[in-house]
Phi, psi and omega in degrees: 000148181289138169305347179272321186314136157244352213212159201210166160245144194306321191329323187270357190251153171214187177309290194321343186262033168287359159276346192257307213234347197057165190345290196303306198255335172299335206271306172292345167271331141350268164334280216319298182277016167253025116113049172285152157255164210194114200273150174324127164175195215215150176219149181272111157020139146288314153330300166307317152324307150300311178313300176305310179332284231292332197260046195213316187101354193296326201304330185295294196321296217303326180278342191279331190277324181313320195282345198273318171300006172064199178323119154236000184307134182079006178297180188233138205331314178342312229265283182336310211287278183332329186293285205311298172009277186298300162324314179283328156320327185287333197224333166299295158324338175283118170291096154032117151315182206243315183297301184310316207292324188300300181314310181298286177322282192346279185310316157317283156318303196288013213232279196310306185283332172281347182110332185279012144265337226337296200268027166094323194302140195192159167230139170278062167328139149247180198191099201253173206249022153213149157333080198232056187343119170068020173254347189244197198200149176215129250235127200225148177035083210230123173222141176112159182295310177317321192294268143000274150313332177321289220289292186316332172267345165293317196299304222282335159336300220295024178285348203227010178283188206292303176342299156282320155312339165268334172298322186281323156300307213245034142235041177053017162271121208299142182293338163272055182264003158235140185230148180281198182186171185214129182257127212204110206222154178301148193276143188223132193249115179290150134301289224222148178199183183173172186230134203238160176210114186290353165200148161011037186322351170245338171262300196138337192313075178324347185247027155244174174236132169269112160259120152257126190238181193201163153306169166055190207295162174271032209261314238267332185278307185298314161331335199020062181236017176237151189277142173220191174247157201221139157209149193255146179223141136333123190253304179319296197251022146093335201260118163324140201227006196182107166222188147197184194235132210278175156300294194076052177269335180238161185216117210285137150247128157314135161247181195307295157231163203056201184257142164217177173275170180172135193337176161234123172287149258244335172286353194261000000 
């Protein structure tokens, strides 16, 4: 691929480019060649990312205020919580170079105009090049170009909320040591939606499958702030081996833009 390039449609992506674009989206470009559905969209560079620091000035603030906060191991969420403030201020506040902005529209528009946008709607991913279950944030029925660049400079921010910065300090990784990519995909408005963990997240057991689901958007299943349904699968023979079933009572619904909680209806 050209060293120029910043911005890919998953089509052009496979496992191999998680250094170019990170997990989430090189992954999706996977799916795409085992003929997986996979909703239309596009993803932004980790490259691109340096660029906006670098030609914005945030990557010099950032490095210069990290350096200035010293030593941070054993500090206490305050600091973090403060860090992340600022730092994301840092980066949020800058405007989009005119070229980044040309790419992105670009791409935006070619969504739009082929039909795998129709009505403008897309979710904002992020997408780091490890694994970082609940540290990084993602922007769901995000519409218009302005929205959009909005959303994208919140995902590659969110490397820096209080959370993640305390994970990488207190496993000794430089606090800028994760930078993002943006997975920017058509919004799929769900019924129903859910999350699979090919092993045990809390024992480790490879040889299960987790599934957990819900009504509505899959924001309302990750979020874990709702009871959902759980089922355990057999990973050899596929057969359920263990479930039960949540209340459900709230569910993530679309609004004009973004998302909200909301009733579950009562015929559901």
């Amino acid at each position: 691929m050209s060293p120029e390039k910043l911005i890919f449609r998953f089509e052009e992506l496979g496992r191999e480019h998680k250094k170019l674009v990170g997990k989430k989206c090189a992954n999706l470009g996977e799916m795409l060649r085992m003929s997986l559905p996979v909703p239309p969209g596009f993803a932004t560079s980790i490259a691109m990312y340096r660029r906006f620091a670098k030609e914005t000035g945030a990557a010099a603030e950032i490095t210069q205020y990290v350096k200035r906060m010293g030593k941070l191991k054993g500090k206490n969420i305050a600091v973090f919580d403060e860090m992340s403030l600022k730092i994301r201020g840092m980066i949020e506040s800058k405007e989009m170079p005119a070229a980044l902005v040309k790419m992105i529209a670009s791409h935006y528009k070619e969504l739009e105009k082929n039909g795998e946008a129709p009505d403008g709607a897309v979710s904002v991913r992020s997408s780091g090049t490890e694994s970082r279950p609940g540290m990084f944030e993602t922007y769901l029925n995000v519409v218009g170009i302005e929205d959009v660049l909005d959303k994208i400079k919140k995902v590659w921010s969110s490397a820096y909320t209080a959370r993640a910065i305390a994970l990488r300090v207190n496993k000794d990784i430089p606090v800028t040591g994760d930078e993002l990519g943006a997975a920017v995909s058509r919004m799929i408005n769900a019924r129903s939606a859910g999350i699979s963990f090919t092993l045990d997240p809390v024992t480790g057991d490879t040889s299960k499958i987790i599934i957990n689901s819900s009504w509505g958007l899959g924001e309302g299943v990750v979020s874990g702030d709702e009871d959902v349904d759980h089922f355990v699968v057999d990973k050899k023979s596929l057969k359920i081996i263990k479930s039960s079933t949540g209340k459900k009572a709230k569910m993530v619904v679309n609004k004009k833009r973004g998302v909200e909680w909301g009733d579950v209806p009562t015929k559901q």
